[in-house]
N, C-alpha and C positions, 0 to 999 in steps of 0.2 A: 918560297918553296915551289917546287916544277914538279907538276904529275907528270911529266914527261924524262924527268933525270932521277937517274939513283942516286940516295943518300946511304950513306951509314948508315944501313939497320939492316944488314945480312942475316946476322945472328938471329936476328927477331924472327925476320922472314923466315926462315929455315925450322925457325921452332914453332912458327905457328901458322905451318905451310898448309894450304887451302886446296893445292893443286894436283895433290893426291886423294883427295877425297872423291868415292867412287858417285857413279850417276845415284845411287838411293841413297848419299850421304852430303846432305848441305848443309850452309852454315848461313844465316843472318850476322854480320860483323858491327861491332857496336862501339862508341866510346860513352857510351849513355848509361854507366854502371847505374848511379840512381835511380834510373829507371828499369833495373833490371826486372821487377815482375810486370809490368808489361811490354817490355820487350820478351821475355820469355812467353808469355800468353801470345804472342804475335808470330811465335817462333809457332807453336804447340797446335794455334789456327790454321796457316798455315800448312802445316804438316797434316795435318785432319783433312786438310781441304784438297790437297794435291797427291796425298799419300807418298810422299816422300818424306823421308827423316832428312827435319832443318832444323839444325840445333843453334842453340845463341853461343855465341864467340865473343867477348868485350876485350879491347885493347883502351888501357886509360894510362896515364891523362890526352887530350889532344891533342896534343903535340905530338907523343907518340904514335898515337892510332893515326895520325895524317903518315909519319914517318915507313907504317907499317903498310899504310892505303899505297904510297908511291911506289917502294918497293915489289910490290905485289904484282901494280898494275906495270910496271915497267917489265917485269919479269913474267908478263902473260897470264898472270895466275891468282887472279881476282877473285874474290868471294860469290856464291849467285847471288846473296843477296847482303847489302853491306848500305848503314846511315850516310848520308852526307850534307851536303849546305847548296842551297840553292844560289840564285842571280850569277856571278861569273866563275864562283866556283864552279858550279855543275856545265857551263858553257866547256871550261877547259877539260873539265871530267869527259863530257862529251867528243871531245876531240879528237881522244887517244881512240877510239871507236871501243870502246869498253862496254858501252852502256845498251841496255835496250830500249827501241824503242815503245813506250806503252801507249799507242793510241788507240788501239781497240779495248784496253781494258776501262779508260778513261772514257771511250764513246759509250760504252757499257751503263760504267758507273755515273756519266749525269745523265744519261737515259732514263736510269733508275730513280734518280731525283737524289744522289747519296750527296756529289758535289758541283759546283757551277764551273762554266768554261774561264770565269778568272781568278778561280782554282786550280784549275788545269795548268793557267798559263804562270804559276809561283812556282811550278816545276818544268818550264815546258824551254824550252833552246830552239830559235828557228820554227817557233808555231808548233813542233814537236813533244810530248811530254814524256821523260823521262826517268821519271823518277813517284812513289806513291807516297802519298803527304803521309809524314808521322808526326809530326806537329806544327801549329798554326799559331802564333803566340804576337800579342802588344807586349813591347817595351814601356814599363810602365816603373817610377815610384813606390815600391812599397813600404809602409811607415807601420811603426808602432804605434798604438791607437791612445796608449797608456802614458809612453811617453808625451807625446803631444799635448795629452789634458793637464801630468805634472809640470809640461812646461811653459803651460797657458797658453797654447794656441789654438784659438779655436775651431778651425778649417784649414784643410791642406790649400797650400799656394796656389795663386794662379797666375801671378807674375814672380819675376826672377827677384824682384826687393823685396815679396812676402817669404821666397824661400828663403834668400840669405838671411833675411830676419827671426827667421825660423829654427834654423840652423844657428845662429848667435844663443838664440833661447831655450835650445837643446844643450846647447855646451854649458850654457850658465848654470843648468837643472842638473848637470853632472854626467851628459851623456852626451858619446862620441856622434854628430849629427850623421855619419855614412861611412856604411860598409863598404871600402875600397879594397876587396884581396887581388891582388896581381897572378893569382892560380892560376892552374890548367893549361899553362900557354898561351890565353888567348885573352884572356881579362881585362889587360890593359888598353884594350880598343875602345873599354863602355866609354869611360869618362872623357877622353880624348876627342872620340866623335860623337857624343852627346853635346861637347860646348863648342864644336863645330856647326853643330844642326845648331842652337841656338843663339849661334851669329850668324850663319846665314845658309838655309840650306842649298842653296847652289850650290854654295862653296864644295860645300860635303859632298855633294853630287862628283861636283868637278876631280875632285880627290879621287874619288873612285873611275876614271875615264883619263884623265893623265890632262885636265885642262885647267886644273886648279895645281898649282905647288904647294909644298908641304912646308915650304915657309915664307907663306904668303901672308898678307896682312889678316883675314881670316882667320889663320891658321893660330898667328903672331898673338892675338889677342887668344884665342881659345887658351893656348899656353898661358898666357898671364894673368888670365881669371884661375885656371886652376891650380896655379903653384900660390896666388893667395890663399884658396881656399884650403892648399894644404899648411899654410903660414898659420891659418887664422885657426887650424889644428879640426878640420871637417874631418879626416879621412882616419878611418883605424889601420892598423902596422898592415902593408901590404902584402907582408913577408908570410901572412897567414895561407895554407896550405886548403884550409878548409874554406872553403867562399860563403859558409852561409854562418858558423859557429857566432861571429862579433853578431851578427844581426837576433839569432834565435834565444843567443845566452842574455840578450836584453842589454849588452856594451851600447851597441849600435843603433839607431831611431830608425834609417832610412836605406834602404838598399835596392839601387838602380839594373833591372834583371828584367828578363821575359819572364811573361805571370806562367810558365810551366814551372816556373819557381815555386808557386802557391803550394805544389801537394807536399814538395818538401820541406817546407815551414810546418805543414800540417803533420807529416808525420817527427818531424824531430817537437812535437807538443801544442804547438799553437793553433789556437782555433782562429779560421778564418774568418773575416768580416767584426767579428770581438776581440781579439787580441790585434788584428793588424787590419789595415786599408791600403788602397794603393789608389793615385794621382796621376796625373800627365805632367811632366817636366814642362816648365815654362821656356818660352825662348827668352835671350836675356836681356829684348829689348819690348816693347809694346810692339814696335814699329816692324819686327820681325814674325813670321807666320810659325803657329803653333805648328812642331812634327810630329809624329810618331814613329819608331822604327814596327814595322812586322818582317817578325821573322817567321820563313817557313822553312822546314827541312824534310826532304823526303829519303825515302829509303830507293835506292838504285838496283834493278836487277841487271845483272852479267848478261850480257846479248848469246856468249857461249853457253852458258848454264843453262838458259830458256831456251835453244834451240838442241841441246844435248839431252834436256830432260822438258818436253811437252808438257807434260802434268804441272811441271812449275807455274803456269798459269792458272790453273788455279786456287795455288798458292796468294799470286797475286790478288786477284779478284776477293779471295778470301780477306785481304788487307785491305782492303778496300769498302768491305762489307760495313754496316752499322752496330756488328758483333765486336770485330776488331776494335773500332775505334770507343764501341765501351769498357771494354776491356782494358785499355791504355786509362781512361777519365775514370774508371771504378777503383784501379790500381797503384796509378799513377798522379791522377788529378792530369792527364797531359792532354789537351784539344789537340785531334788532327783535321779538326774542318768538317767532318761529314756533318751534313744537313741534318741528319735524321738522328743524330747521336745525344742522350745529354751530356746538357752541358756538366764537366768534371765537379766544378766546385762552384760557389755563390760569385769568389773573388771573377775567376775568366769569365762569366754570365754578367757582371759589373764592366764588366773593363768592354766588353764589348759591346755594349749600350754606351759607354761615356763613351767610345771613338765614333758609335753611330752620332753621338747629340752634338760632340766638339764640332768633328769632321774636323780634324787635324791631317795636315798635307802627310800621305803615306808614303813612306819609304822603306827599301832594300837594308838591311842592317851593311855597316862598314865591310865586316867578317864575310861576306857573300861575294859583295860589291867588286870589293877590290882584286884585282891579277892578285891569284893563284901561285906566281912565281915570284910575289916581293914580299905579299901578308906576311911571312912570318917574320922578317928582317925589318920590318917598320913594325910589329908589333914589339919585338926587342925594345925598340929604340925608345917607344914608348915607356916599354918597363924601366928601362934605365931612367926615364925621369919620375917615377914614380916612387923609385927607393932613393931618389938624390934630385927633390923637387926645388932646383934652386933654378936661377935666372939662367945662369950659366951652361948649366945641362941640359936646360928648356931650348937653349942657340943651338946647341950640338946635339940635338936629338931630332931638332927639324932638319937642320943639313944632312944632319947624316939620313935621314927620311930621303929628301929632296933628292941629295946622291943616285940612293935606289932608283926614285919614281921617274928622273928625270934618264936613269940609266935606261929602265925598263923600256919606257913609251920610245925612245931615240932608236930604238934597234927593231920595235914593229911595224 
């Protein structure tokens, strides 16, 4: 998918046109439905702060809202302020000259002592930063605490033979060892490059930059570890629409997500840290270095909108505040990084001590990483082996990757 070409989504655009909205009427654009009350608190700060009326907008699922983001931006008529994904997403974001730049707000804010300059630099293109953190998140295992003890095991893995063994000992006790939904458009990348990082993170690097192929030996094995694990019956029906239902309704033991996943476990009933934990995924050799993905995503202001409406800064700054980012952790359970904020919940205060004590190699998630103009056509391809995880499909889902990736990089 190309921020730079129109798709299909006229209709959309038309109905949820942005570009008639007058100077004292903005909008925050979202695909972050779950998080709608702190995204509306963000909205509401904001608006308080700048005295402009910014109201929240949400397009879901992902797929859509990116469908709705292209059109918009292609068609000049951008939201002021609108979520999006860092690393080469936002490089290309940047490109179309859409974006503002925020370096005075950001020289502001770690003046302040709110956030650190390699903070700045998880949203920043060219030294630049673009964009104001809305969350900060480890890729992390989360486990049921309950299942685990019915199914004798007495600590989470820290190699790839105590997961697999773990996962045999969840299926024998009568539960699905991992929540695999193929949802929202974009899902099927977890698994894919998770047993990519734990064969070899280069590889995975490479993948993202056009120096790794997508049916490379790397790659070759990642597929044939997880169409065992979908043989040996790990993953629940991917056809599930809700991503979190197998894991909360108790089918499910383990489910592989950024801990901004925690508040919403906590509110569909479970108590954090008592009913569930969460681990670092093993790589699947010894001989291989433990990763973690961080993911950050920031929120993008309109370079038009900030220069058509002044006060819109400090809207910004207001975002950036230690108000804001409580508001999101009180509402949401969702860490956007500020220093001076607490932490949401016990589980993200945990997970960021285990990445201080691992010190696991950190990386860009896949979803960021990778050119903007092929993510959604390799993430297909993905999903097609995930509804049809045979060997067969596994061949024709990296060619047909390959196709793309090798189309892409030949033509820049």
């Amino acid at each position: 998918m190309s921020l730079l070409r129109t798709i299909g989504a006229v209709g959309l655009a038309t109905t949820l046109s942005v570009g008639a909205a007058g100077a004292q009427e903005l909008a925050i654009y979202s695909d972050k439905t779950p998080w709608n009350a702190g995204m509306t608190g963000l909205a509401e700060a904001a608006s308080a702060a700048s005295g402009v009326t910014i109201k929240l907008q949400e397009v879901t699922p992902t797929d859509k809202y990116q469908a709705f983001m292209q059109t918009s931006i292609a068609g000049n008529n951008a939201p002021a302020m609108f979520t999006w994904w860092n690393g080469q997403q936002l490089s290309d974001l940047v490109a179309t000259g859409i974006a503002a730049d925020l370096t005075p707000y950001w020289e502001a804010a770690i003046a302040n002592g709110d956030y650190s300059a390699d903070q700045q630099a998880l949203v920043s293109v060219d030294g630049k930063p673009y964009g104001v953190l809305l969350n900060v998140a480890n890729w992390v295992m989360f486990y049921n605490k309950n299942h685990f003890e019915q199914a004798g095991i007495a600590a989470p893995p820290t190699t790839w033979a105590e997961f697999t063994d773990a996962a045999d000992k969840l299926k024998a006790a009568g539960f699905t060892p991992i929540n695999g939904p193929a949802s929202g458009g974009w899902m099927p990348f977890i698994w894919f490059s998770q047993l990519v990082l734990g064969t070899n993170p280069d590889s995975f690097v490479g993948l993202t930059d056009g120096t790794v192929a997508y049916d490379s030996p790397d790659v070759q094995n990642a597929f044939a570890v997880w169409g065992d694990m979908y043989a040996k019956g790990y993953f629940t029906d991917p056809r599930e629409q809700d991503d979190q239902k197998y894991f909360v309704d108790g089918t499910a033991s383990m489910f592989l997500v950024g801990d901004w996943h925690s508040g919403s476990f906590v509110e569909a009933g479970m108590v954090a840290g008592e009913d569930f934990g969460t681990f670092l995924m093993p790589a699947l050799s010894p001989d291989v270095q433990q990763s973690v993905i961080v993911e950050a995503s920031p929120i993008v202001v309109s370079k038009a909108a900030l220069e058509a409406n002044p006060d819109l800064g400090k809207g910004v700054q207001a975002l950036m505040g230690v108000e804001a980012a409580n508001v999101l952790g009180s509402t949401v359970q969702v860490y956007n990084g500020n220093m001076k904020a607490e932490a949401p919940n016990s589980i993200i205060a945990a997970n960021a001590e285990m990445v201080a004590t691992l010190k696991p190699r950190a990386l860009v998630r896949w979803w960021e990483a990778v050119p903007s103009q092929i993510q959604g056509d390799l993430v297909a391809a993905m999903g097609e082996f995930m509804f049809n995880p045979t060997p067969e499909q596994a061949q024709q889902s990296m060619s047909t990757m390959q196709t793309i990736n090798a189309d892409y990089w030949a033509n820049q």
